[in-house]
VOVO-325296 format. One record per residue: residue number from 1; residue in one letter; x, y, z of N, C-alpha, C, O in turn. Coordinates in nm, 4 decimals, padded with zeros to 6 digits, always signed. Each point is the difference from the previous one (the first is absolute). Layout:
N
FIDO    n  res        nX        nY        nZ       caX       caY       caZ        cX        cY        cZ        oX        oY        oZ
FIDO  NUM    A         X         Y         Z         X         Y         Z         X         Y         Z         X         Y         Z
...
//
This chain:
68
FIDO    n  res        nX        nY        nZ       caX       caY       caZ        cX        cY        cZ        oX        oY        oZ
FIDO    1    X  +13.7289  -02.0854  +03.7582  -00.0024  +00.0530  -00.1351  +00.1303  +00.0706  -00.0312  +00.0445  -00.0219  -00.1127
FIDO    2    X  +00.0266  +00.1042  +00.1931  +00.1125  +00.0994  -00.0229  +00.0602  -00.0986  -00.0594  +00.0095  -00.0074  -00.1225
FIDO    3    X  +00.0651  -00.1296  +00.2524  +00.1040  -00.0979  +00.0066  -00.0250  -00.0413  -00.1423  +00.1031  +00.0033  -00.0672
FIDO    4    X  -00.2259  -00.0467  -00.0071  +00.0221  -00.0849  -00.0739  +00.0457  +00.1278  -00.1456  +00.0708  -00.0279  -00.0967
FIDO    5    X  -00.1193  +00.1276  +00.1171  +00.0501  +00.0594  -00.1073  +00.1279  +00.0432  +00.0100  +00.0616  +00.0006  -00.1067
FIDO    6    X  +00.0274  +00.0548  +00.2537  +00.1360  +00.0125  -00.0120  +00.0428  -00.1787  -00.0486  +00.0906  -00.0342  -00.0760
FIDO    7    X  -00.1724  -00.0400  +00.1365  +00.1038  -00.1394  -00.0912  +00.0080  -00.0306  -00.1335  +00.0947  -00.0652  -00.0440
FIDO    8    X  -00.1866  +00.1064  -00.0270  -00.0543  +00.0421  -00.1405  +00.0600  +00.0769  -00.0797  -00.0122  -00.0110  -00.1220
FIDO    9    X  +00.0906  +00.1060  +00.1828  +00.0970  +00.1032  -00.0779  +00.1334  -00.0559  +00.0549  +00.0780  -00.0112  -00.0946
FIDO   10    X  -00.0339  -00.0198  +00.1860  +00.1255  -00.0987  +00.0171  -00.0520  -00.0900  -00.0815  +00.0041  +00.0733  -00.0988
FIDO   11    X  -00.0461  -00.1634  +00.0612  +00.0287  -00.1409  -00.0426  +00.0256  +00.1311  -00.1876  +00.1149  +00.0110  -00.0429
FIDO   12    X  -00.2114  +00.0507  -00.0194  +00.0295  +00.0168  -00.1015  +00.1502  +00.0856  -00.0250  +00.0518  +00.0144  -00.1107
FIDO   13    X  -00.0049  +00.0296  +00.2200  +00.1205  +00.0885  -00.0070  +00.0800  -00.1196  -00.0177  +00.0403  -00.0138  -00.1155
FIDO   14    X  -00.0020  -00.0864  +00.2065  +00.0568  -00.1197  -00.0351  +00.0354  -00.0554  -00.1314  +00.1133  -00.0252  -00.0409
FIDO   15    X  -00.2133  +00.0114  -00.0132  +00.0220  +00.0189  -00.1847  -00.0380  +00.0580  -00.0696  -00.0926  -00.0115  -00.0802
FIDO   16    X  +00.1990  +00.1229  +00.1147  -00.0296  +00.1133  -00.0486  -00.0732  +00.0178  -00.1144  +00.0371  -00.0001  -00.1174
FIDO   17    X  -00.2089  +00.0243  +00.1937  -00.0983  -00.0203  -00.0922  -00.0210  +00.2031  +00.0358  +00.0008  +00.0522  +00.1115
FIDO   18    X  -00.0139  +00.0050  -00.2198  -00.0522  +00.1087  +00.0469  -00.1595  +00.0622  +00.0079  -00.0798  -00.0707  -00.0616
FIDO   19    X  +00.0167  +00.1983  +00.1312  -00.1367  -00.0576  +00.0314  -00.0673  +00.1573  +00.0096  +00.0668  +00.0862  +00.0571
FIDO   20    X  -00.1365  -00.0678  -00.0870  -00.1092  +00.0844  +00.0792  -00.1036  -00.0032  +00.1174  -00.1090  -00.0572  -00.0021
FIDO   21    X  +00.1465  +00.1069  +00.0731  -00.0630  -00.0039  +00.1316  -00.1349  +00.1043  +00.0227  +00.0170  +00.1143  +00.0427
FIDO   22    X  -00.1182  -00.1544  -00.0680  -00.1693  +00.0481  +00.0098  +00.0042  +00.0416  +00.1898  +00.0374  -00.0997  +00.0618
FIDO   23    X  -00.0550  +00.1711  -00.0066  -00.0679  -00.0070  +00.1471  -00.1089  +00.0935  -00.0047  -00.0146  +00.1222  +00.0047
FIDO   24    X  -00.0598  -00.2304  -00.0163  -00.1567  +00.0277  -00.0034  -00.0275  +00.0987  +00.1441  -00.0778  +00.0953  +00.0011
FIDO   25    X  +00.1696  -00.1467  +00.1322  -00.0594  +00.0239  +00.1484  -00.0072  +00.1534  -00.0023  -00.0934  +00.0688  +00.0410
FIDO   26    X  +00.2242  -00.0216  -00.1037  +00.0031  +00.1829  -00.0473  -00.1016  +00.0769  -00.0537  -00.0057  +00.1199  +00.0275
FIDO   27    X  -00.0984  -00.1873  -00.1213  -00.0858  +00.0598  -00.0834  -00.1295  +00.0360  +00.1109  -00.0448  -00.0531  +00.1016
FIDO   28    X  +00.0098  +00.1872  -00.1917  -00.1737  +00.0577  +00.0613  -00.0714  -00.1844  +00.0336  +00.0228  -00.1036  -00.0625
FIDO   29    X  -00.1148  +00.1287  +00.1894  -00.1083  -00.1368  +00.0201  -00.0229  -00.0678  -00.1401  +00.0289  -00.1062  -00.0551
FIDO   30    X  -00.1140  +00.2548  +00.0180  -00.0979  -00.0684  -00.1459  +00.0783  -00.1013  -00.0729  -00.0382  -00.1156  -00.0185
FIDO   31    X  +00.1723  +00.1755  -00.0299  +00.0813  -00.0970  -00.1175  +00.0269  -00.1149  +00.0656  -00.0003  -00.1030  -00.0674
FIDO   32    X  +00.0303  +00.0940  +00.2172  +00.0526  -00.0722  +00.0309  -00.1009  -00.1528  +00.0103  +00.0274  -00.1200  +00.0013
FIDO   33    X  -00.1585  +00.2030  +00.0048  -00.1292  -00.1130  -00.0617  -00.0579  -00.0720  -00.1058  -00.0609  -00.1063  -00.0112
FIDO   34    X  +00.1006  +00.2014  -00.0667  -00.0142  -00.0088  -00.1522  +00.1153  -00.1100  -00.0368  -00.0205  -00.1009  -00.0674
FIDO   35    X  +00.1277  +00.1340  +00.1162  +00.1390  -00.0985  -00.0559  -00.0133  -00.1619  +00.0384  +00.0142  -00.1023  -00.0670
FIDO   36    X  -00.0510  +00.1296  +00.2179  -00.0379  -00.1315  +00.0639  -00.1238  -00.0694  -00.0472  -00.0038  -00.1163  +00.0401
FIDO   37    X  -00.0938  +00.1505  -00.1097  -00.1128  -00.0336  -00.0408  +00.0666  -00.0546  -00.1323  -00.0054  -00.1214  -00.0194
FIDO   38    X  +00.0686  +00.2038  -00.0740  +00.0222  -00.0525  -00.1662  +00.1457  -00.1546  +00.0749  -00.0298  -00.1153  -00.0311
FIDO   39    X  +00.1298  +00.1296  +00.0955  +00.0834  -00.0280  +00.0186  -00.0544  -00.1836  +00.0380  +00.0479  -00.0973  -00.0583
FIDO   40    X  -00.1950  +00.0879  +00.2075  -00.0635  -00.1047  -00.0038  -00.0567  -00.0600  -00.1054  -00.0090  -00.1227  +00.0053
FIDO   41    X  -00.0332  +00.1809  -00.1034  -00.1099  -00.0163  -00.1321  +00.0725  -00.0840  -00.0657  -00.0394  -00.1155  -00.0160
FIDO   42    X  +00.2103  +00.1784  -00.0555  +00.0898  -00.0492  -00.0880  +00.0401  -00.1376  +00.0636  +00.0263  -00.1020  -00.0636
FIDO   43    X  -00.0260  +00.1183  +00.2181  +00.1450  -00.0907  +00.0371  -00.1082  -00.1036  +00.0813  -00.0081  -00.1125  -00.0494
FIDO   44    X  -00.0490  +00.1312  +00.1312  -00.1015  -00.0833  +00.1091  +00.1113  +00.0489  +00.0775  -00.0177  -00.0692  +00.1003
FIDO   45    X  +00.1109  +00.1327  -00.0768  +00.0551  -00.0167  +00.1468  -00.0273  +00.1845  +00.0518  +00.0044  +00.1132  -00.0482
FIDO   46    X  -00.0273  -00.1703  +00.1512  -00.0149  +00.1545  +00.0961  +00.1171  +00.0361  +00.1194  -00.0233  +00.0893  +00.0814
FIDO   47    X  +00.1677  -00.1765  -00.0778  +00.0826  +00.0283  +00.0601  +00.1291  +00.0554  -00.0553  +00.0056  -00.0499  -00.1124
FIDO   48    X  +00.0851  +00.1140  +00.1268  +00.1216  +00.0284  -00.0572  +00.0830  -00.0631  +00.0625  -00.0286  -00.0695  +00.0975
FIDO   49    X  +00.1800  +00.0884  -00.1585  +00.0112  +00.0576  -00.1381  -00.0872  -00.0786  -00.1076  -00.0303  -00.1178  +00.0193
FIDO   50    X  -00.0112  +00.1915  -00.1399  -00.0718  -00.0607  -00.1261  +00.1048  -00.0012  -00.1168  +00.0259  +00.1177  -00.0251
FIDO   51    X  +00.0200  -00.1722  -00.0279  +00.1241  +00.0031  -00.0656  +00.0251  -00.0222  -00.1727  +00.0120  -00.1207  -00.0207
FIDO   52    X  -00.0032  +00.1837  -00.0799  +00.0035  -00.0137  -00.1078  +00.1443  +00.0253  -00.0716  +00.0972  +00.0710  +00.0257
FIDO   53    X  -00.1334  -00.1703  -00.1352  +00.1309  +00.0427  -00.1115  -00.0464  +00.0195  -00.1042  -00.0326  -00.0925  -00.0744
FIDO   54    X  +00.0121  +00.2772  +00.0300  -00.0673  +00.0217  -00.1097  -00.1356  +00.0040  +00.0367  -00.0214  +00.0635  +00.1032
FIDO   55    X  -00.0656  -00.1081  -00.1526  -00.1373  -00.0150  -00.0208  -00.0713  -00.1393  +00.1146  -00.1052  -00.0075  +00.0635
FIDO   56    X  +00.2308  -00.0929  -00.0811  -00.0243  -00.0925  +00.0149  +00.0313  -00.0034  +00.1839  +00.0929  +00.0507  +00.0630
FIDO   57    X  -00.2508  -00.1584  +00.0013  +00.0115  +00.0190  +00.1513  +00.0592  -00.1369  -00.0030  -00.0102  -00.1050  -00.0635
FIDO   58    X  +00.0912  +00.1680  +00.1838  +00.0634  -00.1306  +00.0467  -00.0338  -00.0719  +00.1583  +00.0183  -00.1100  +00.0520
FIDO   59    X  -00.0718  +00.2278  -00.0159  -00.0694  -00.0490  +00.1398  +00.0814  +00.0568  +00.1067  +00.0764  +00.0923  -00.0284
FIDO   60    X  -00.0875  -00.1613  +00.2148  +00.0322  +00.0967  +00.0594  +00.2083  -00.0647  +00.0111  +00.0745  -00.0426  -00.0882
FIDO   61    X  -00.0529  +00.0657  +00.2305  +00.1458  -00.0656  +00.0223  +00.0263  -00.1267  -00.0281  +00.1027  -00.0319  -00.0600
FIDO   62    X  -00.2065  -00.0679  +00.1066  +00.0633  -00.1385  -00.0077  -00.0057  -00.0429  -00.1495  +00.0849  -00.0694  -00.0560
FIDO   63    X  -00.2164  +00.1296  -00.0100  +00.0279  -00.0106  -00.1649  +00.1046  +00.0487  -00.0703  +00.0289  -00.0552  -00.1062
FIDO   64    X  +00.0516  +00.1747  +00.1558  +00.1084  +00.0651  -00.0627  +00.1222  -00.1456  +00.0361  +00.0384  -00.0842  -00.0813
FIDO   65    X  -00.0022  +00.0957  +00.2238  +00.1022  -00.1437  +00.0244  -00.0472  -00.1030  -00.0846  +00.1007  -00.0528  -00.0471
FIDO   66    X  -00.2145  -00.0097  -00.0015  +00.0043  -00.1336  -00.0626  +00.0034  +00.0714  -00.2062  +00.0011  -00.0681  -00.1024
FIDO   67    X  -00.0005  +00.2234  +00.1173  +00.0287  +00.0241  -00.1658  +00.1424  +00.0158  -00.0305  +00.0439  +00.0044  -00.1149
FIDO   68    X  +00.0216  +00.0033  +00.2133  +00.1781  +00.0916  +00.0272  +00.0645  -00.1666  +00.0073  +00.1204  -00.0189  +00.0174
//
């Protein structure tokens, strides 16, 4: 999970896309349940990185490489 999100912020630094970075792993348990619960609901995926532009999901790493 780390690898694919340090590759996730390299690949967007690359073009120079700029980003906000969420780390859920920092937050109290509770949120960190709550986030993962709404986060599966929206997306079907339960692995990170989860990756958006705007509003709009784009899915995890290999979806970002085939949107870039």
């Amino acid at each position: 999970m780390i690898k694919k999100t340090v590759e996730a912020k390299n690949l967007l630094s690359h073009y120079q896309i700029s980003y906000d970075e969420i780390q859920i792993d920092k937050m109290p348990q509770k949120m960190r349940g709550l986030i993962r619960g709404a986060l599966a609901m929206d997306t079907g995926y339960m692995s990170y990185p989860n990756i958006y532009f705007g509003k709009e999901h784009i899915g995890g790493l290999d979806d970002l490489k085939s949107h870039l």
